[in-house]
C-alpha positions in Angstrom: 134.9 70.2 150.3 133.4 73.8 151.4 130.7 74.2 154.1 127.9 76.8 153.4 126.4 78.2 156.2 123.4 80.4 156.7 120.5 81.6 158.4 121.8 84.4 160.1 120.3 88.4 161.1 119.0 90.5 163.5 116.6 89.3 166.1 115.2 90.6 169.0 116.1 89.1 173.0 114.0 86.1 173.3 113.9 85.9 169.9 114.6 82.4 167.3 117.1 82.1 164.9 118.2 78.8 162.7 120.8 78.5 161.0 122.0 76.1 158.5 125.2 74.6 157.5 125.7 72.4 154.2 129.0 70.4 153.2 129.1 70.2 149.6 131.9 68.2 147.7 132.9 64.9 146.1 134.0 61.5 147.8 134.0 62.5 151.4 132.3 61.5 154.6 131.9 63.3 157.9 132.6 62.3 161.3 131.1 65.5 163.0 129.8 68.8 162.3 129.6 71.8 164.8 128.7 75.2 165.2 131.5 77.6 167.3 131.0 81.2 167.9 133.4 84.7 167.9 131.9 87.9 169.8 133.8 91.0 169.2 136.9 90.8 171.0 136.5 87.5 172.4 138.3 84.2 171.1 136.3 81.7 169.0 134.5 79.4 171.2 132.5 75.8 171.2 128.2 76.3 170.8 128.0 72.6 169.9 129.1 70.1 168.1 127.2 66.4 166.7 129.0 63.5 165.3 127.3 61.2 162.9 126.2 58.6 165.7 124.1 61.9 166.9 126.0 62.5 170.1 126.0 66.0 170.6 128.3 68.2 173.3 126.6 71.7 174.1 128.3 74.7 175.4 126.7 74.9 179.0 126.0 78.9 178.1 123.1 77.6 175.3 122.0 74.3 177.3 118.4 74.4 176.9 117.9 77.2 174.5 119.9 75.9 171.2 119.4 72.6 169.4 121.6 71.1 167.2 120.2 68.7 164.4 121.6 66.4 161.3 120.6 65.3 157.8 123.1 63.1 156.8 121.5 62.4 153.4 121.8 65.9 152.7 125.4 66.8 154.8 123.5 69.7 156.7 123.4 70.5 159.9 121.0 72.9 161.9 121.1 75.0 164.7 117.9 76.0 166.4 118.6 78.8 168.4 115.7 80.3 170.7 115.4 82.5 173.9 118.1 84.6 172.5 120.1 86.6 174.3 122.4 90.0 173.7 125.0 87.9 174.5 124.5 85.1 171.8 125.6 88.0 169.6 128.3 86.7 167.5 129.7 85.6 164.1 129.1 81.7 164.2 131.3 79.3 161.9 130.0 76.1 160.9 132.5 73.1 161.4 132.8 69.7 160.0 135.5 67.1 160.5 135.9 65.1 157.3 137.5 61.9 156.1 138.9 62.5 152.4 142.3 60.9 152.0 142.9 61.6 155.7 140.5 63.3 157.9 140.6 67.4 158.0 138.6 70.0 159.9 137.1 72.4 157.2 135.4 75.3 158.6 132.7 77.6 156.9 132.6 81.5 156.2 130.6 82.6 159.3 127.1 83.8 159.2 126.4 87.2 161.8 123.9 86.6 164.5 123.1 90.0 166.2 120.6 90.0 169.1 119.3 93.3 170.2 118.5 94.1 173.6 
């Protein structure tokens, strides 16, 4: 199983951004997919996650600006990021948790998200 993610650049404050994560693979379902987050010098941290009965959990930093959304015919998940702020500025790493003979996290390569002041 790999994710892909995408969608990532350079956007001004107050700016949008989506990005796109897709799980690609054979003979595997998915509980829930997520998006976390690592600014420089900071630890990885939790922007959102959504299992696959659509119950989502938001980081209380991107409440209200950042919306996470799911095609489960197509194993993708979205992140609709607007109002952006210098301090969104991060490389975000999609994240899935998958049933294949057992269930695994897999995590994808990170896309940059830069938001200039």
């Amino acid at each position: 199983v790999q994710l892909q993610a995408s969608g990532g650049g350079l956007v001004q404050a107050g700016g949008s951004l989506r990005l796109s994560c897709a799980a690609s693979g054979s003979g595997f379902s998915i509980r829930a997919m997520g998006w976390y987050r690592q600014a420089p010098g900071k630890q990885r941290e939790l922007v959102v996650t959504i299992t696959n009965g659509g119950s989502t959990n938001y980081a209380d930093s991107v409440k209200g600006r950042f919306t996470i959304s799911r095609d489960n015919a197509k194993n993708t998940v979205y992140l609709q990021m607007n109002s952006l702020k210098p301090e969104d500025t991060a490389v975000y790493y999609c994240n899935a948790v998958i049933v294949r003979n057992g269930i695994r996290t897999y995590w994808g390569q990170g896309t940059l998200v830069t938001v200039s002041s």
